[in-house]
C-alpha positions in Angstrom: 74.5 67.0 46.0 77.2 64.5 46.4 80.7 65.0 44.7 79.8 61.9 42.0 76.5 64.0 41.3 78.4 67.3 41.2 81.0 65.8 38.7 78.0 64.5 36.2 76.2 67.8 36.6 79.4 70.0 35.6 80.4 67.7 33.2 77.1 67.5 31.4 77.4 71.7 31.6 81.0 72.0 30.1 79.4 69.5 27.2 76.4 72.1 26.7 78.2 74.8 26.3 81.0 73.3 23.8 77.7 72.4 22.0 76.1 75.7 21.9 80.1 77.0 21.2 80.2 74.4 18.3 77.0 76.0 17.0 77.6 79.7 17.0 81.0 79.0 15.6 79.1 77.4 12.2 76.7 80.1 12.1 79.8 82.6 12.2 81.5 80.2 9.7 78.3 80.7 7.3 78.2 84.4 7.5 81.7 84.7 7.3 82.5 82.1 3.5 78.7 83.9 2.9 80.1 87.2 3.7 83.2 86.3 1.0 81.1 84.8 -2.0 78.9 88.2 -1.6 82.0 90.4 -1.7 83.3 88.1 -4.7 80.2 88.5 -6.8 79.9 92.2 -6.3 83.3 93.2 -7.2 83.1 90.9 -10.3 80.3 92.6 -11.5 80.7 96.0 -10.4 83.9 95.2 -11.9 83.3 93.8 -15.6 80.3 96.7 -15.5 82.8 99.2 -14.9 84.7 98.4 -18.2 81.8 98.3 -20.0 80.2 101.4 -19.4 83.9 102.9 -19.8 84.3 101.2 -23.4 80.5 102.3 -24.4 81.2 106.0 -24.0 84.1 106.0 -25.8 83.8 103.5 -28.7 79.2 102.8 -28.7 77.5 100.1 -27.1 79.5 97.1 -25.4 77.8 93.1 -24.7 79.3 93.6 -20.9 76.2 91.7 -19.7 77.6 88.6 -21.9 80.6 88.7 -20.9 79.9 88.9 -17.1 77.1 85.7 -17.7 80.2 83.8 -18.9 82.2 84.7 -16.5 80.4 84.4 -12.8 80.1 81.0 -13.4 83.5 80.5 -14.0 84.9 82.0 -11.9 82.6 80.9 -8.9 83.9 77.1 -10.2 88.1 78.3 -10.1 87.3 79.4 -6.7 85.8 76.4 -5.2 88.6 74.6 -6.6 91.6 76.4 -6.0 89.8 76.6 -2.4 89.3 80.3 -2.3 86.6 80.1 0.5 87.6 77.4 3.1 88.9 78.1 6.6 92.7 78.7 5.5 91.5 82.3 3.4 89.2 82.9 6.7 92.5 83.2 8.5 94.7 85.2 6.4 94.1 88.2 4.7 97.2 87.8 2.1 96.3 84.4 1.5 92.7 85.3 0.9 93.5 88.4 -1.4 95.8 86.1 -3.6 93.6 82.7 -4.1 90.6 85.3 -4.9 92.7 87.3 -7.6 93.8 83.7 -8.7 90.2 82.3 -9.1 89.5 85.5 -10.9 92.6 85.1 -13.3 91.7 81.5 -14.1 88.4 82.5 -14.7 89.2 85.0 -17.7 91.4 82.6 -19.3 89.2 79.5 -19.3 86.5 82.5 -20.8 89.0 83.5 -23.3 90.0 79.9 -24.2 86.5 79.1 -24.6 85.6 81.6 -26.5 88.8 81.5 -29.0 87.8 77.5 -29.5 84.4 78.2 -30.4 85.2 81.5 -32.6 83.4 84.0 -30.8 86.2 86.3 -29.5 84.7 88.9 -31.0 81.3 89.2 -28.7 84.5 89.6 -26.0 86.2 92.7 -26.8 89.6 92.7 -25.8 89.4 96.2 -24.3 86.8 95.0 -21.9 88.3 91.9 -20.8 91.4 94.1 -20.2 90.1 96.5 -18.2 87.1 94.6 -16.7 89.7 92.0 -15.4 92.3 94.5 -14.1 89.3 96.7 -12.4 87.9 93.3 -10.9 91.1 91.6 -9.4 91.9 94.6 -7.7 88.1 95.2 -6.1 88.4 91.4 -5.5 91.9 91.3 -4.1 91.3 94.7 -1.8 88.0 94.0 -0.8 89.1 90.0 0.9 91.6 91.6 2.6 90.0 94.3 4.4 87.1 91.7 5.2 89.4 88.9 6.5 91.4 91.7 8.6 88.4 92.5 10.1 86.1 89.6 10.1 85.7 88.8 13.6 84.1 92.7 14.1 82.5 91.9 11.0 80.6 88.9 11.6 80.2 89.1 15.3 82.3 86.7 16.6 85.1 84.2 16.0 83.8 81.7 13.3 86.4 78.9 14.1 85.4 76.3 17.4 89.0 76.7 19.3 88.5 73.7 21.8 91.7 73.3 24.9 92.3 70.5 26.4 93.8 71.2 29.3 95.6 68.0 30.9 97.2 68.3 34.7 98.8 71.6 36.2 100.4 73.0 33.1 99.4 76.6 32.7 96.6 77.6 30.4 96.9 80.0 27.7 95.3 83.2 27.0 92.8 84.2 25.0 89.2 83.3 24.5 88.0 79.8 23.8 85.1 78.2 22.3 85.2 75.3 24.9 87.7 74.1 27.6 88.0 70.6 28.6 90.3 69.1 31.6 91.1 66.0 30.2 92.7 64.1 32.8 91.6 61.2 33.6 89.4 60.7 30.6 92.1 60.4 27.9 96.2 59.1 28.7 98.2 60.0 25.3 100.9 57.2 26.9 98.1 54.1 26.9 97.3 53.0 23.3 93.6 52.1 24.1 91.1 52.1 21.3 88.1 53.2 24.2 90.1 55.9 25.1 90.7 57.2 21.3 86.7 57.0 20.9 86.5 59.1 23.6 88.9 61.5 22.6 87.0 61.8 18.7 83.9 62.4 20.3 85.4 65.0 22.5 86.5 67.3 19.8 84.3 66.0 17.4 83.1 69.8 16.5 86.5 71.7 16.7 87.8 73.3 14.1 90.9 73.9 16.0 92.4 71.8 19.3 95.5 73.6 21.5 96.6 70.9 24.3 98.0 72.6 27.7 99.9 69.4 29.2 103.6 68.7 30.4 106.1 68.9 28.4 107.3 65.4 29.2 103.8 64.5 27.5 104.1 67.0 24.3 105.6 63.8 22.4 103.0 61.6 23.4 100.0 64.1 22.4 101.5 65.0 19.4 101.4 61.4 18.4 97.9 60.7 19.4 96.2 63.9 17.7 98.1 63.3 14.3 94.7 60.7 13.4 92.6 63.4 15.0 91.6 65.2 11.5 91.8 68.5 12.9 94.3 71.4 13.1 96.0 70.1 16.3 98.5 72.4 18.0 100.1 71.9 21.2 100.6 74.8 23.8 104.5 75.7 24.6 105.1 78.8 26.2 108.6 78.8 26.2 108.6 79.1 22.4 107.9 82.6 23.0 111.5 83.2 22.9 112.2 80.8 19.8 111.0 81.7 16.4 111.0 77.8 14.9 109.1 77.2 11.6 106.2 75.3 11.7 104.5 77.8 14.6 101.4 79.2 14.9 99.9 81.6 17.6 96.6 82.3 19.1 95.7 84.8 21.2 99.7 85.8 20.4 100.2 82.3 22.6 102.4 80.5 20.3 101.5 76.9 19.6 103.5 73.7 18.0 101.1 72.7 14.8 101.5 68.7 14.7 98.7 67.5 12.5 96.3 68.9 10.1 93.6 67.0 8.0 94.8 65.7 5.0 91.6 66.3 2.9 90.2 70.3 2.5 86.8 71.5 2.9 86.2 70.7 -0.7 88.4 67.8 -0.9 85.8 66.3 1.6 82.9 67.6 -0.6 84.2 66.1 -3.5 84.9 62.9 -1.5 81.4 62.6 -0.1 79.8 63.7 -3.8 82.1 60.5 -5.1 81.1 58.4 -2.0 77.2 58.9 -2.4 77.1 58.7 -6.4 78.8 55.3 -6.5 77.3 53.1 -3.5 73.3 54.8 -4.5 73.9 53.5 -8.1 75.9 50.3 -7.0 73.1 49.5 -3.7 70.4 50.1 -7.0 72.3 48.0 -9.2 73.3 45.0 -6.9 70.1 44.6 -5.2 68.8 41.6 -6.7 72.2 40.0 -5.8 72.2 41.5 -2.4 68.6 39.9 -2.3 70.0 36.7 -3.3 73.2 36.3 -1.4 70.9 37.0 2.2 68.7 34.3 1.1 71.4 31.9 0.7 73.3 32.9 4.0 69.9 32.5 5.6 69.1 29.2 4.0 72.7 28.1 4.5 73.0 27.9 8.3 71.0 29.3 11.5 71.4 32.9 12.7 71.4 36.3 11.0 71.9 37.6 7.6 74.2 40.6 8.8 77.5 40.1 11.1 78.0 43.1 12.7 81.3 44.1 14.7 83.2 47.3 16.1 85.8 48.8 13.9 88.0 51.8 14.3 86.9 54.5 11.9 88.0 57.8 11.0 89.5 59.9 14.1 89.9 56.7 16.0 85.8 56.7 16.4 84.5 53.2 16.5 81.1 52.2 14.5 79.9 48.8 13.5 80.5 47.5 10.4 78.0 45.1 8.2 79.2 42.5 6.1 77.2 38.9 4.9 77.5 36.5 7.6 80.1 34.0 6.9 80.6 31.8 9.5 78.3 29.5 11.9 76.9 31.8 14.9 78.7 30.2 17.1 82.4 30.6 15.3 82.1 34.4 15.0 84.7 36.3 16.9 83.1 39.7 17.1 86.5 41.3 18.4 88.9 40.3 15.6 91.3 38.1 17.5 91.4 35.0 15.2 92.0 35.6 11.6 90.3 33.6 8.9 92.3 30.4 8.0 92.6 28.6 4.4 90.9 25.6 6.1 88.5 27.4 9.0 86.3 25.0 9.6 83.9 28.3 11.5 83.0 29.6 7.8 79.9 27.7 6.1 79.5 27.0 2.7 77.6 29.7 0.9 80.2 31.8 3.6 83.6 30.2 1.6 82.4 31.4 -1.4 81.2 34.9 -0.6 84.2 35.4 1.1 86.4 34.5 -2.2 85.1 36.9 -3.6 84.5 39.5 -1.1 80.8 39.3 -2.4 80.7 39.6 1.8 81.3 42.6 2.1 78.8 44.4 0.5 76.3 45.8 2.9 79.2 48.0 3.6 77.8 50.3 0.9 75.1 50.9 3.5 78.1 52.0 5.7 79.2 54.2 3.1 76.0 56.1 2.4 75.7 56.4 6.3 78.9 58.2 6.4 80.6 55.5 8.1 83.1 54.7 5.6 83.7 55.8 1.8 84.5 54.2 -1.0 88.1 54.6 -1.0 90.6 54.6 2.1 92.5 52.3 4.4 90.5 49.0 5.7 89.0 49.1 9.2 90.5 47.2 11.4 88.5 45.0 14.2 89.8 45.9 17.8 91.9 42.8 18.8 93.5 42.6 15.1 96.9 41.5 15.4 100.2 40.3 13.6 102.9 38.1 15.1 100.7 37.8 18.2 100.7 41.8 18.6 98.1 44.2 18.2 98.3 46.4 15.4 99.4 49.6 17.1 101.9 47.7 19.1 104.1 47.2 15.8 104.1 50.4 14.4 103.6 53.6 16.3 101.9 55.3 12.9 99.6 52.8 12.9 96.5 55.7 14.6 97.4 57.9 11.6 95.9 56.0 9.1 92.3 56.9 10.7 93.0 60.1 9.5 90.1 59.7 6.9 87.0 57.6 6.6 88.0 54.0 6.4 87.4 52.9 3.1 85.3 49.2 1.3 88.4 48.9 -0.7 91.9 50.9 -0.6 95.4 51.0 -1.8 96.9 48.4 0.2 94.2 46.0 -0.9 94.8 46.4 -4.7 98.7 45.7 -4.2 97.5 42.2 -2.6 97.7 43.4 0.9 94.9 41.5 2.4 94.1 38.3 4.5 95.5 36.8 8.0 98.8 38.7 9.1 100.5 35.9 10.7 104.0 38.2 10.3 104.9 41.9 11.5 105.4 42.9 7.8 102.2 42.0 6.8 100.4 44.7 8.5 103.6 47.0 7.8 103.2 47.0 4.1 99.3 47.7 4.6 100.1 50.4 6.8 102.8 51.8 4.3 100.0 51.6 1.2 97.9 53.6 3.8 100.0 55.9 4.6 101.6 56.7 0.9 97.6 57.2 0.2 96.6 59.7 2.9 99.6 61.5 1.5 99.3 61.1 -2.5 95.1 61.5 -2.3 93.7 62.7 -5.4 89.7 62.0 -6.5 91.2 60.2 -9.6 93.7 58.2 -7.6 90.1 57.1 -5.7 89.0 56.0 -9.5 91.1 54.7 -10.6 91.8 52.7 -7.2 88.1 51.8 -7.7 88.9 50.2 -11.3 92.0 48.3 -10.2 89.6 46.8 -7.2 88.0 44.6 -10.1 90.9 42.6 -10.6 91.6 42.0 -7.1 87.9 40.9 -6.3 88.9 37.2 -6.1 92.0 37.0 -4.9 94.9 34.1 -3.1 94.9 35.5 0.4 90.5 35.9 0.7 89.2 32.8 2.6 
């Protein structure tokens, strides 16, 4: 076998097993949030049960049953939102005890509350929500830490997909890992290149967790470049084995540099996504007889196809195509961004001038959205040869990657501030990238709303042409 043959074959072997890694590590991560919801259920009920068998021997019968069918649901609801199961409580048995006994806390108030406003505190005797809540937050707050302490034994296995990059001669660290990748050669943190960003998201595409062995004259430059990657990124430096700085994490007691984290949680995400499919199923339903209409037109209008397609940078720096309503004559559409639409292009047709005013042109990207392309909310995708002042986007602003951070979105913060058109001047894609940023940092599903809302009064706007 020839050294080009050899290279393919262990290539296509190291990808196999990060696959088959990236799959045990989400059946560990099922029994392991499975393992905690369990735990959680029967130390609320054995809990609440508790109290009332304790308050029916000494003052007669107690409704405990009731009062544990109001709670469970509850509580299970705190938890998922104060993010009692997601990879962080996994990790740390302190943190896991507390945001458990938190939920539970929550829980008994809301209950309380409830009951008060609706006048039937007295099927809740207070002795049994006493005693049934202290019994229960300590079963609760016990029983998480002893099961995170020892969830690896537990489950079988370490639920997390811990991928290294390993990139030139630097040493490697100890410890087990789910998959290890030499990178050199296939990604250079120094050359902003939108292929070789791809490449890197598709390369960790399934890690939970990425450590980077490299030089340390290239620690800067990787830092940089994972801080769009969406994913715990940590960077390996032995010789902080000696320092104690904050903002250090370990594994396999190797300490590690954390430089970038998602900005959205596990739930965050789900919450997202719910937002994400619920508005683009019922706005696809709702607009299809205009969506029908407006492809007719473009199709009557001039020759060629309904959709334009064209590579954009997505979320982690992945490319995908976007769809929008072709506005321009075949032969005037610059599938790699370069020219920006002018006030007076004489490439867009007619039926193209007017969808365009009123971004009625981009609205297959709903189909993008349900595909999991893009969402409804976040920064703008950006075609690969967009530029400002004659420079590529990245080339004015070294934060520009971070904004990938999340799904690119059909409408976003900088576009309801008026942030939108050609960018003939450096500060036209700063204060877009600004919006972006002060979004990824400020997100919030009602900031998506109510960006959403404001999005109507921007539809048909000065700088769309």
């Amino acid at each position: 076998m020839t050294n080009m043959g050899l290279d393919a074959f262990h290539s296509q072997d190291r990808r196999q097993r990060g696959e088959r890694g990236a799959t045990l590590s989400s059946i560990l991560r099922y029994r392991a949030s499975g393992g905690l919801i369990l735990i959680d259920a029967l130390c609320l009920v054995f809990g609440v049960w508790l109290a009332g068998y304790l308050r029916t021997i000494l003052f007669g019968p107690t409704p405990w049953a009731l009062a544990l069918i109001a709670l469970v649901p509850i509580f299970f609801l705190t938890a998922f939102g104060v993010r009692a199961y997601d990879s962080e409580c996994l990790q740390r048995p302190r943190h896991a005890a507390w945001q458990g006994g938190k939920a539970l806390l929550l829980a008994v108030c809301t209950v309380i509350l409830v009951a008060f406003a609706f006048q039937a505190s007295e099927d809740f005797p207070r002795a049994l929500m006493l005693f049934g809540t202290a019994t229960s937050f300590l079963l609760i707050t016990a029983a998480r830490y002893v099961f995170v302490s020892n969830l690896r034994q537990i489950i079988g296995g370490n639920p997390f997909n811990v991928m290294l990059l390993h990139d030139g001669e630097s040493s490697v660290p100890a410890g087990k890992f789910s998959a290890m990748v030499p990178i050199q050669g296939r990604f250079d943190p120094d050359v902003h290149d939108p292929i070789m960003y791809d490449r890197l998201a598709r390369i960790i595409a399934n890690a939970d967790r990425v450590v980077i062995a490299c030089a340390p004259e290239k620690r800067v430059a990787w830092a940089n470049s994972l801080k769009s990657a969406n994913v715990q990124a940590e960077i390996f430096v032995p010789e902080l084995d000696q320092l104690a700085p904050l903002g250090v994490s370990a594994y396999a007691d190797t300490p590690t540099v954390i430089v970038a984290v998602g900005p959205l949680g596990l739930f965050d995400r789900f919450v997202k996504r719910l937002f994400d499919l619920a508005v683009s199923g019922v706005a696809v339903l709702a607009l299809s007889p205009l969506l029908a209409l407006i492809a007719l037109l473009v199709k009557l209008d001039s020759p060629g196809p309904i959709l334009f397609k064209q590579v954009r940078i997505g979320c982690r720096n992945e490319m995908f195509r976007i769809w929008k309503f072709r506005s321009m004559f075949v032969e005037g559409s610059d599938s790699a961004g370069h020219r920006s639409a002018s006030r007076e292009d004489d490439r867009i047709t007619r039926v193209g001038r007017f969808i365009r005013k009123t971004s009625m042109d981009e609205l297959p990207q709903l189909f993008n959205v349900l595909r999991g392309d893009m969402s409804i909310v976040g920064p703008r995708p950006h075609a690969l040869g967009s530029r400002a002042a004659e420079k590529l986007f990245w080339e004015i602003d070294g934060r520009y990657w971070q904004r990938h951070s999340v799904k690119p979105g059909l409408t976003g913060l900088a576009q309801v501030r008026g942030y939108r058109g050609a960018t003939p001047f450096e500060n036209d894609l700063r204060n877009r990238l600004q919006a972006d940023l002060e979004y990824l940092e400020h997100w919030s599903i009602w900031r998506d709303v109510k960006i959403v809302l404001m999005t109507f009064r921007v539809l048909s706007h000065g700088n769309a042409y």
